[in-house]
N, C-alpha and C positions, 0 to 999 in steps of 0.2 A: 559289433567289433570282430567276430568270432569269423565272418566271414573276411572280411577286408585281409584277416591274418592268414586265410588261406591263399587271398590275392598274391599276400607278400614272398609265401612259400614258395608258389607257382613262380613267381618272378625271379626269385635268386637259386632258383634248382634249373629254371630256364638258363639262365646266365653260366652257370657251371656242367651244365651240359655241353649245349652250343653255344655260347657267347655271344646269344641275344639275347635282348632283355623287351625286345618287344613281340607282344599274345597278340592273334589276330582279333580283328573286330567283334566278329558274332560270341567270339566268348566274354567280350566288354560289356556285349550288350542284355548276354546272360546275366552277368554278374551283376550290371547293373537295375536287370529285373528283377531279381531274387535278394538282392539288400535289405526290401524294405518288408519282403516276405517273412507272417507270423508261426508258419511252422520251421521254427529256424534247423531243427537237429534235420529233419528230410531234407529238407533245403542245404544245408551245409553238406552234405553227403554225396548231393546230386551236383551242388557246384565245384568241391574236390576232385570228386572223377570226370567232371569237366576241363578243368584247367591241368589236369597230367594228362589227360588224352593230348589235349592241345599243346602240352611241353613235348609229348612225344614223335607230334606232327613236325613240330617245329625245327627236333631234332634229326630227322629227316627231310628236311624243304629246304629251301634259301629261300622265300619270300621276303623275311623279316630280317632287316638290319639291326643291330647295336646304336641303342640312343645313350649315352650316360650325361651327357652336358645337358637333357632334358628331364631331368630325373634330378629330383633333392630329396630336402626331409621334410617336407610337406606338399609336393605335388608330384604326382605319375605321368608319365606320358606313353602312351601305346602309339605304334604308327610308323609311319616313313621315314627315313631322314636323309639325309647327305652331308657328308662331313662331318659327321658327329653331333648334329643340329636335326630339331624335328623339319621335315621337308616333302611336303607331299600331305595327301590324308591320315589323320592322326586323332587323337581322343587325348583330354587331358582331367586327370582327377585328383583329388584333393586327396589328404591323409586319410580321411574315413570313407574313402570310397563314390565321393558323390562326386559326380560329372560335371566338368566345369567349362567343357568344348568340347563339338565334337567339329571338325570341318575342315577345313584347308592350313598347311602353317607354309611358311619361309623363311628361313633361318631363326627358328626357331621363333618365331611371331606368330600368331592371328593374323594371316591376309590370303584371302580369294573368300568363296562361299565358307559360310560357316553356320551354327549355331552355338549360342551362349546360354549358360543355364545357371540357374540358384538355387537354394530351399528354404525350406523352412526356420531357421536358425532357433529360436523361439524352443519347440516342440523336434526338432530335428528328424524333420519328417520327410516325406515326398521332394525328391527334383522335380523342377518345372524350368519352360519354357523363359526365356527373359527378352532372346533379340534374334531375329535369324534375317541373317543378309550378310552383306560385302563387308570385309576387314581388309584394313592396308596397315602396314607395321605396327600388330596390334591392338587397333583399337577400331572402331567400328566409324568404316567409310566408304560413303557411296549408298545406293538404295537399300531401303532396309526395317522389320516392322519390329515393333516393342510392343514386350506385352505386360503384364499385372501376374502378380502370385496366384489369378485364377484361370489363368492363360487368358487369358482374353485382350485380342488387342490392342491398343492406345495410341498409337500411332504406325502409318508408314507414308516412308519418304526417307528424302536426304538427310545424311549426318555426314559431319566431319567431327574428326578427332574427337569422338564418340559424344556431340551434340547434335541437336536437331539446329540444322543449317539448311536454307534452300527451301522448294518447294516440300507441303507434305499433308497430313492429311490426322489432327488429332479425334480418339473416339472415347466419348462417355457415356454415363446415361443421368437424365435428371434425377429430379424428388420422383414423379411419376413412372417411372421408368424406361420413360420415352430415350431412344438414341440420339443424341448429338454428336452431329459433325463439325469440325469446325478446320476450312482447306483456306490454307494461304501459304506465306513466307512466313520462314522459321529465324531468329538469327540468335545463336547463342543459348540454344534449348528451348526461346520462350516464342510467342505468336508476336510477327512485329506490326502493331496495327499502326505505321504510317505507310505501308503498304493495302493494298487492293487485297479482301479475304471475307470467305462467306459462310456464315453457319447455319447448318441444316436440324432441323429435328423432326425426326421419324420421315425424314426424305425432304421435306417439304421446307425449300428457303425462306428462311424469316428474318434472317441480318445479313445484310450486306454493309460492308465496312470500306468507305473510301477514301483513300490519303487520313487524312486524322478525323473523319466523320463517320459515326454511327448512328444507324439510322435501321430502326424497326419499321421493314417494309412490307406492304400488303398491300394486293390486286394490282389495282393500274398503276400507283405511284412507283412499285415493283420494275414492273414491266417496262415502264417508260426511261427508270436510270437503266434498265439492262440491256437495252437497244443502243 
């Protein structure tokens, strides 16, 4: 916490200086390497005279605009804006400092390239990776891959209004730990099998799914539906 309240310092001493309230990037990304750092007293020392350097830049540059309509009392916004709305490339974080976007906004939304992120809630530990692709007013739309608490990926393809819609491409791994694939149509998050979809393990196709038939295929009986 001891850091985060350095974040808040930097922020409203920024604001009373020059009358921004938005830090550039690379000190986001300080801060957000050094959160979860255990030597916290050097660490807090070393991100302090980071963030007044970077007020003092600040107070010298115009690079950074004035966000306040992106900014409550539970989430931060660093970044671009226009009109008083995040707009452009921007970072958004939660009250204790964890990362919750970093990527494209307009009017104040999630939409262009982005990435989405979560933690550990549990044990309140490490951010990680959750979805990096296309957003349109907010929520995730257009190509795009998901991933698992141990980054690993689970999916990419199409989403609308942040489901799995459209063509795409889900990944597991068995009991053995062999990789499965499984590419078809998506409709509403889930695999729609009266559609045409095929599941791979460890490369090698073993289902092919046709209109409403399932059918465990090998060698020639293979070869001859796939012609």
């Amino acid at each position: 916490m001891s850091f985060f309240l350095g974040f808040k310092i930097s922020y409203i001493l920024s604001k009373i200086l020059t009358g921004y309230v938005t830090l550039f990037s690379c000190l986001a990304d300080l801060l957000v390497a050094i959160i979860s750092a255990r030597k916290r007293k050097v660490m807090f020392c070393i991100v302090m005279s980071a963030l007044l350097i970077g007020t003092f830049i600040l107070y010298n540059s115009n690079l950074y605009n004035r966000v306040d309509s992106a900014c409550n009392s539970d989430k931060y916004y660093f970044g671009e804006e226009k009109k008083g709305e995040a707009n452009g490339d921007g970072r958004l974080f939660d009250n204790d400092g964890n990362l919750l976007y970093k990527g494209e906004f307009r009017q104040g939304k999630y939409s262009g390239e982005g990435k989405e992120y979560s933690y550990y809630v549990e044990k309140n530990e490490k951010t990680y990776l959750v979805y990096e692709g296309a957003f349109y007013d907010g929520n995730r739309n257009g190509l795009g891959k998901l991933y698992n608490e141990s980054e690993d990926l689970i999916y990419e393809g199409c989403f609308v209004d942040g489901e799995k819609e459209g063509f795409g491409t889900e990944y597991s791994y068995d009991d053995s730990g062999k990789l499965v694939k499984i590419v078809g149509v998506f409709l509403n998050g889930q695999l729609d099998k009266e559609r045409n979809y095929e599941i791979y393990v460890d490369g090698e196709l073993t289902y092919l799914g046709v209109s409403d038939e399932i059918s465990n295929l090998k060698g020639d009986l293979r070869e001859d539906i796939m012609k």
